[in-house]
Every structure is written in structure tokens, then in C-alpha cells.
C-alpha positions as CSV (number, residue, x, y, z in Angstrom):
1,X,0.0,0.0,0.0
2,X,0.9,2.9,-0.6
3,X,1.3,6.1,1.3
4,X,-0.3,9.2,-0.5
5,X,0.1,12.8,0.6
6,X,-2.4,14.2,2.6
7,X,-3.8,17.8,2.6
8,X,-2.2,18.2,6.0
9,X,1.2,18.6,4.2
10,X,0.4,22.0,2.2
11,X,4.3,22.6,1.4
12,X,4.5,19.4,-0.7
13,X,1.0,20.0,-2.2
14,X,2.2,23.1,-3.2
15,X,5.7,21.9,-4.6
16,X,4.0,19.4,-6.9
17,X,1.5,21.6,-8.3
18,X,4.6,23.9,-9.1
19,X,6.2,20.7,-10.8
20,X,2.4,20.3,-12.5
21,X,2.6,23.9,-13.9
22,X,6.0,23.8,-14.8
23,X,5.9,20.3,-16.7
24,X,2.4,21.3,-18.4
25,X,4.0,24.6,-19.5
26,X,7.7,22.8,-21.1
27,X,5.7,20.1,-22.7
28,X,3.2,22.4,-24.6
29,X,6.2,24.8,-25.3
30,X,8.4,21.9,-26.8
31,X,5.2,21.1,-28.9
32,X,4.7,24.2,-30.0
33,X,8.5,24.7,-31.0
34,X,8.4,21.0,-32.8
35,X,5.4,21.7,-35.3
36,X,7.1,25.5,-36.0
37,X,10.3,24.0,-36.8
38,X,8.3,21.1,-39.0
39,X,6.0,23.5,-40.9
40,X,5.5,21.0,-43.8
41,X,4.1,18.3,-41.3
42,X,0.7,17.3,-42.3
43,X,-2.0,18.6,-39.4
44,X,-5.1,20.2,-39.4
45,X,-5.4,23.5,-37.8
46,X,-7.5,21.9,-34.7
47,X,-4.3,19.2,-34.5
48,X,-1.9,22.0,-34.1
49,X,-3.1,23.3,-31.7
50,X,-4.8,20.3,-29.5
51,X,-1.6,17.8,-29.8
52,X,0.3,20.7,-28.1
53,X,-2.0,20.6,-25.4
54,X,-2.3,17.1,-24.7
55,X,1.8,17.2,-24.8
56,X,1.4,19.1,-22.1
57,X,-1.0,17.3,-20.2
58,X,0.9,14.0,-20.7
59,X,4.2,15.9,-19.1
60,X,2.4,17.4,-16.4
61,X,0.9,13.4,-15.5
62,X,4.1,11.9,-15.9
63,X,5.8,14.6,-13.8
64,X,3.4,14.5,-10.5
65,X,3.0,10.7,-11.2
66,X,7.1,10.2,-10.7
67,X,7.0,12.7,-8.2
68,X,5.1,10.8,-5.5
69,X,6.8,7.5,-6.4
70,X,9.8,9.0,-5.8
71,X,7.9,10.3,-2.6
72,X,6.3,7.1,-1.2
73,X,9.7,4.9,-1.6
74,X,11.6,7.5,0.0
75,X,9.7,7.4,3.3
């Protein structure tokens, strides 16, 4: 079982939404910079600008996800 942070520690609540924000913000960025450099690429309009987004939303999960791994097998 695992041990999952509680609302009672607001510090590391606050550090992994940072992480969250941060992640979300680098994935859509690198995205964005990936279809500008690769013009030629064949999207829609709607695909260029959604994929960036669920880029972003991917990095963001994966981020807070190895962040409380790391957490729980710490402790």
C-alpha cells in the first residue's frame, strides 16, 4: 500500500502543483516549437493546436505521477 500525501502537508502539495505547472508549461512549449520548426508536417489547424495541449497534459501526469513514487519509496 501505498502512502499518498495528505492535505495536512500543504508545502508538498504546493511543490508538486509547481512541478504540474511547470511540466504542463515545457511540454506544450516543446510542442509548440516541434510543429514550428516542421511546418511542412501534415496537421489540421484543430491538430496543431490540440496535440500541443495534450503534450502538455501527458508531461504534467508523468511529472506528479514520478514525483510521488519517488515520494512514497523514499519514506
Amino acid at each position: 500500500m501505498s502512502i499518498r500525501p495528505t492535505a495536512e502537508d500543504p508545502a508538498w502539495e504546493a511543490e508538486r502543483r509547481r512541478a504540474g505547472v511547470t511540466a504542463f508549461l515545457a511540454g506544450t512549449a516543446a510542442s509548440f516549437a516541434f510543429l514550428a520548426f516542421f511546418p511542412g508536417l501534415p496537421t489540421s489547424s484543430t491538430g496543431a493546436r490540440s496535440s500541443p495541449l495534450a503534450v502538455g497534459g501527458i508531461t504534467r501526469w508523468a511529472r506528479r505521477s514520478h514525483m510521488t513514487r519517488r515520494r512514497t519509496t523514499i519514506r
